[in-house]
C-alpha positions in Angstrom: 119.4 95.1 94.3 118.9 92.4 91.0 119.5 94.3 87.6 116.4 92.5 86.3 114.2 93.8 88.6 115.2 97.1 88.5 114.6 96.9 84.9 111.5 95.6 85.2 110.4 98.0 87.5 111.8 101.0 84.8 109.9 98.9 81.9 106.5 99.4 83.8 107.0 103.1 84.3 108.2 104.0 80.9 104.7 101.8 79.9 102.5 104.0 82.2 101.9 100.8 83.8 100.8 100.4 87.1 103.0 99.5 90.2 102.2 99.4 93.6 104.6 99.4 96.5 104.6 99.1 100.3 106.7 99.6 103.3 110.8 99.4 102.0 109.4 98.9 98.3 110.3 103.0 97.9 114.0 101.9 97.5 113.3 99.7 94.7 111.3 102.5 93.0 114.2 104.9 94.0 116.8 102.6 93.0 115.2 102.2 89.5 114.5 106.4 89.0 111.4 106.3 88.3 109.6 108.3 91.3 111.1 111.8 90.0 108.2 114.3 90.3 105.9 111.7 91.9 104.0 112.1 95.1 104.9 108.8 97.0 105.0 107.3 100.5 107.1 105.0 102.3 108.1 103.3 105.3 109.4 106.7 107.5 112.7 105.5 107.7 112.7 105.9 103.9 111.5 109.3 103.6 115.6 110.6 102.8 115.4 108.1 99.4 112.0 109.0 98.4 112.9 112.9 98.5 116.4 112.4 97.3 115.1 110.5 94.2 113.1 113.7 93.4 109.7 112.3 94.3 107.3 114.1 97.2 107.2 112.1 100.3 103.8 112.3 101.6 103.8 111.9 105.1 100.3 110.1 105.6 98.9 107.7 108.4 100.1 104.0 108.8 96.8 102.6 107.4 96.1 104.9 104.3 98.0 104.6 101.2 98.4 107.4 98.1 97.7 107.3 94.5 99.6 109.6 91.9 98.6 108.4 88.4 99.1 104.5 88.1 101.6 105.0 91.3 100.2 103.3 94.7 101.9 103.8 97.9 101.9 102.8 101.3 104.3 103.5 104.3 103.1 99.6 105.6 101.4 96.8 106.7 98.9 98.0 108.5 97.8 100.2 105.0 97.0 96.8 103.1 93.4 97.6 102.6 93.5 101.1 102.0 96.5 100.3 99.4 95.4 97.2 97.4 91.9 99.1 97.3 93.3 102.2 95.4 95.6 99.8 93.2 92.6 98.3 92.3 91.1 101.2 91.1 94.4 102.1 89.2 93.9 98.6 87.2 90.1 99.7 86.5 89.0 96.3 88.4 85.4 96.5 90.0 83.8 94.1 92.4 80.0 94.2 92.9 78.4 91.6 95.5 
């Protein structure tokens, strides 16, 4: 765990800004305390430090991800689409053809 991320990571929540995370990302967000009251997922082998940081671990298929506020979860790879989707609708981006 680097100091300087972590407070980088604690910088964008006390900004409301967004951050996404996938997979083992969880412990950063964890690590930093800034999922308390948050509905997040997470790889399943992190479910204990998503719940023990005071967030909600929401249980949710491999390929689907979950937005709370400017949060954007995923529990992994296989949730890319569904994630980076939802974190661009966080960041107000729209793509027309």
């Amino acid at each position: 765990m680097n100091a300087d991320v972590i407070k980088i990571v604690q910088y964008f929540a006390c900004e409301n800004k967004p951050i996404a995370a996938v997979c083992h990302g969880a412990q950063l967000l964890a690590a930093a305390g800034v999922i308390r009251g948050k509905r997040a997922s997470a790889y399943p082998a992190c479910a204990a430090e998503v719940t023990l940081a005071g967030a909600q671990y929401a249980q949710i298929p491999v390929d689907q991800a979950v937005t709370d506020g400017v949060l954007v979860t995923a529990p992994a790879w296989p949730a890319h689409a569904a994630w980076l989707a939802q974190f661009l609708v966080v960041l107000g981006t729209r793509i027309a053809a």
